[in-house]
N, C-alpha and C positions, 0 to 999 in steps of 0.2 A: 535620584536613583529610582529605577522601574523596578517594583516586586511585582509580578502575579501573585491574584490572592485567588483559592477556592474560597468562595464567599460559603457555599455551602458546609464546608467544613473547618472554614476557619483557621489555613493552615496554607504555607508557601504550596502554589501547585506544584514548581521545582524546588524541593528544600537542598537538593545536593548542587545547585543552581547559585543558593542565594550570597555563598562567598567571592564568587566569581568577581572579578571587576567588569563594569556596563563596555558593552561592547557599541561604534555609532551602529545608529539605523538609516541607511540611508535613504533618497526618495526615491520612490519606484517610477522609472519612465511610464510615456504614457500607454505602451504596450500592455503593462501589469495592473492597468487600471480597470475594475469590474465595477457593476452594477451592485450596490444594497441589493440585498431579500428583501422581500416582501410579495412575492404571485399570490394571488389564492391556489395555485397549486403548492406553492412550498409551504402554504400553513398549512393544507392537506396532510403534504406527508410529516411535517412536523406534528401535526395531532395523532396520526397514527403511530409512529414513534414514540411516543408520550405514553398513547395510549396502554403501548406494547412494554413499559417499564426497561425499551434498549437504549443501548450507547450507540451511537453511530462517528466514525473517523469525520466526519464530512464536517463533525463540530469539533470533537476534541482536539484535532491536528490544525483547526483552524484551516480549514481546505477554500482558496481564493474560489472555487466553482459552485460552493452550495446553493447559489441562489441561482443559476442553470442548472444543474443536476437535479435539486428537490423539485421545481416547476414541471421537471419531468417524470416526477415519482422514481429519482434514481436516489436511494439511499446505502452509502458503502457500512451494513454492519457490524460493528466492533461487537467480538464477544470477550467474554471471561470477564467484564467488569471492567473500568475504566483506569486504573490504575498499573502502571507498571513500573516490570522490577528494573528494566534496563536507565540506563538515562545518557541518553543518546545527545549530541549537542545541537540535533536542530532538531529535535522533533518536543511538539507543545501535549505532548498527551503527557499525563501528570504521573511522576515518578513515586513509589513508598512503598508498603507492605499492602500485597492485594488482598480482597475478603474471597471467603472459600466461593468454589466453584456455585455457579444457582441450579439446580439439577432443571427445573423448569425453564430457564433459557432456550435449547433448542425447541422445545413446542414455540415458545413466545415468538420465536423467530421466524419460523416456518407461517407461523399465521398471520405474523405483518405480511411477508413475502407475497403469501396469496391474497390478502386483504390490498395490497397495492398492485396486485394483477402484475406482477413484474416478469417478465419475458425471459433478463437475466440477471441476477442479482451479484452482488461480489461481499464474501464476507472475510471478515479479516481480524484478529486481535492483539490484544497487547500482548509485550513476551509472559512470561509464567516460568520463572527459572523456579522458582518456589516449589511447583508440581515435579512427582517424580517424573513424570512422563510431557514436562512442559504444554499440560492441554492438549496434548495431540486424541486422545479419545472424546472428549470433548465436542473438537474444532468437527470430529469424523462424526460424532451423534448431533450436531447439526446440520451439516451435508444430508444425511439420514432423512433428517425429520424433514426437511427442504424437497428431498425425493417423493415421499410422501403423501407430503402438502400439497405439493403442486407436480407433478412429474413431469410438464412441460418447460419446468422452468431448468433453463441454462444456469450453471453454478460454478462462479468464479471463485478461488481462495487463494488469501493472501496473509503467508504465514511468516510465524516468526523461524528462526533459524536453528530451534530445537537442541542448540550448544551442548554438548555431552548427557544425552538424552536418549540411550541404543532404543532402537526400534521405534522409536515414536515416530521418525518422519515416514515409515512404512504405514503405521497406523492410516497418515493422512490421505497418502497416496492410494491405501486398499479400498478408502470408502468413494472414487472414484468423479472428482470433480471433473470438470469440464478444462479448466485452466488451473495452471496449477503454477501461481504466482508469487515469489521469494522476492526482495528486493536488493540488490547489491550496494545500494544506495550511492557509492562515493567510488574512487579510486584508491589502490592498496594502503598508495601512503598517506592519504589523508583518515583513516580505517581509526589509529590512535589516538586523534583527537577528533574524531566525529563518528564514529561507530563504535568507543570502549571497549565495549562488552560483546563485542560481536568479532567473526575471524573470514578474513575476507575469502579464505578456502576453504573454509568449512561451509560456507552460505555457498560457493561457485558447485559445491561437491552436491550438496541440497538439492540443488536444479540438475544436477547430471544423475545423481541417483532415481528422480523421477521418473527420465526416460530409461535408465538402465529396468527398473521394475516394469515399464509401462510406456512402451515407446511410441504407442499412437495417443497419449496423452498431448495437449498443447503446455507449452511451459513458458513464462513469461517474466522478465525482470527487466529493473528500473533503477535510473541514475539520478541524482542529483547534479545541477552543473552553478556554476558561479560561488564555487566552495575555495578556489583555487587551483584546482585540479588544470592539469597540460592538455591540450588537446590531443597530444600523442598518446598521453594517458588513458583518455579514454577510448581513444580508438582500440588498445590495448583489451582494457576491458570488453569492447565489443568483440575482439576475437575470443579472449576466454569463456563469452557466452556461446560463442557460435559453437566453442570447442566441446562445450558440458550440452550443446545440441539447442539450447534456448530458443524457441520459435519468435519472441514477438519481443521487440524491446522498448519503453517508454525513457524518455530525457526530459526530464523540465528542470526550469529555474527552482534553485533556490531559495523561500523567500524567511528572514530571520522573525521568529514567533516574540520575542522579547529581544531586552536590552543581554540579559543574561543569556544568551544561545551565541552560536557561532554567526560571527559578524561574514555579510557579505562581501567574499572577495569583489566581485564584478556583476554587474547586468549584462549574460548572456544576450545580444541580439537576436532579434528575428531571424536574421539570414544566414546566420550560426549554425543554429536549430536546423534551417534548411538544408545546409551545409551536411551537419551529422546525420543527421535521416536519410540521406543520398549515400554518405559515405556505408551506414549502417545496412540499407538495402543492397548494395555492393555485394557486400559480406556475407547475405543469404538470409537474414532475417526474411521470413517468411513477413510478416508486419513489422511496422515502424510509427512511433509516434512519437515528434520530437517538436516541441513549442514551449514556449515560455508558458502557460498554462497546464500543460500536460500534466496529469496526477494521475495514477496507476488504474483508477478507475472511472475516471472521467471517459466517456461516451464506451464503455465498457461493452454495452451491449451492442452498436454497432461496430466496433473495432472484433468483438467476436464472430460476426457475420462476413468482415472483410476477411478473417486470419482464416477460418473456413475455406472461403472461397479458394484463395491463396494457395492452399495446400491441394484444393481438387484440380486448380489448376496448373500447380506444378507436376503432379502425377498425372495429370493428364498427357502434359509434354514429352512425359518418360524420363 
């Protein structure tokens, strides 16, 4: 049997995990296979990280790109604390009762940001079903302080889905990110056993409300694949983005954090991937980014410059 253990705290990372029976892990082709960390630039940004007393996704989700991403001072940060309330079947960020909000957080934030000179940053957090207003003031006084800090810097967020929350997802929307990124994670019927806690129209509604407040905002979301899901499936879902207006969509592989998560249906192929990003850009997806690698933030800041472009040049055409 595989437990994850927070060594730090001495306690299952996933405790509502540890009933579970072990699910196989299987081996990852040679597609999924990345390099160790170790740059002198990833212990860069790993020092200032450190320094800055943040969480960043890029560790706690276990993200396969950290050791490309950090070499480039690209760090995706998690705010509100590391712990959440949701407990999702593929996701490794650790599930429990979170600690109160750090009012000092958004400073901290703002100063790594400009302390890594970052261009364009993506920040992101755990759910907060515990807050009245699920962190959504919060998530918006870091946007703030980010403005700020740096006012050059492009600002990406990647929110949670604010589940019976009135007004909070206005909150995020009025403090006016750059991208304004929700993840749909999976397809409707796989929603009960791999997204719980979460409602697959209430998260599609999230991304269409954006543009309803704020329609030259960009709006971005993302799938998981190799869960079981049909390919008609998701094609599906790509039209229910295009419907709520979604400009930029992300697909990667799924890959299982523990024995205790949801076991991999299949190894998506490369030419799959291929396949969906052609069919996706079809569809009007202003950008696409679909690879067995693909993570919601991975080359963020150039995929911002491409989505840009994209949009000058389709109003340019008329």
């Amino acid at each position: 049997m595989a437990t994850v253990i927070d060594t730090l705290k001495a306690r299952p990372r996933h405790p509502e995990k540890q009933n579970r029976p072990d699910t196989p892990l299987q081996r990852k082709p040679d597609w999924l296979r990345v390099r160790a960390p170790g740059s002198a630039g990833y212990s860069e940004t790993r020092d200032i990280v450190r320094q800055h007393g943040l969480t960043t996704v890029c560790e706690e989700a276990a993200c396969p790109n950290i050791g490309e991403c950090w070499t480039q001072k690209h760090a995706t940060m998690m705010i509100m604390g590391e712990i959440c309330t949701r407990a999702c079947a593929f996701c490794n960020v650790a599930t429990g009762k979170p600690n109160p909000l750090d009012p000092t957080e958004p400073a901290r934030v703002a100063e790594a940001v400009a302390k890594m000179g970052l261009k364009h940053v993506v920040i992101t957090s755990v759910d907060r079903d515990d807050l009245a207003d699920g962190g959504a003031a919060h998530f918006a006084a870091v946007v703030y302080a980010i403005r700020a800090a740096t006012p050059g810097t492009t600002i990406e967020i990647l929110t949670p889905d604010f589940l019976r929350k009135d007004g909070a997802a206005e909150i995020v929307i009025d403090s006016a990110p750059d991208v304004f990124n929700h993840n749909l994670e999976t397809v409707p019927r796989l929603y009960l056993s791999i997204r719980p806690g979460a409602r697959y129209y209430n998260s599609l509604r999230l991304l269409e409300r954006v543009k309803d407040r704020d329609p030259r905002r960009f709006t971005k979301s993302g799938l998981m694949v190799g869960l079981g899901e049909a390919k008609e499936e998701v094609m599906q879902v790509m039209d229910d983005m295009r419907s709520a207006g979604v400009d930029f969509l992300t697909i990667g592989q799924y890959l299982q954090p523990t024995r205790k998560h949801a076991a991999v249906d299949r190894f998506v192929t490369p030419d799959e991937f291929a396949a969906y990003e052609q069919i996706a850009r079809s569809k009007g997806f202003l950008m696409v980014s679909a690879s067995p690698l693909t993570r919601s933030s991975h080359h963020a800041g150039e995929d911002f410059a491409r989505l840009k472009a994209a949009r000058e040049a389709k109003e340019a055409a008329g």
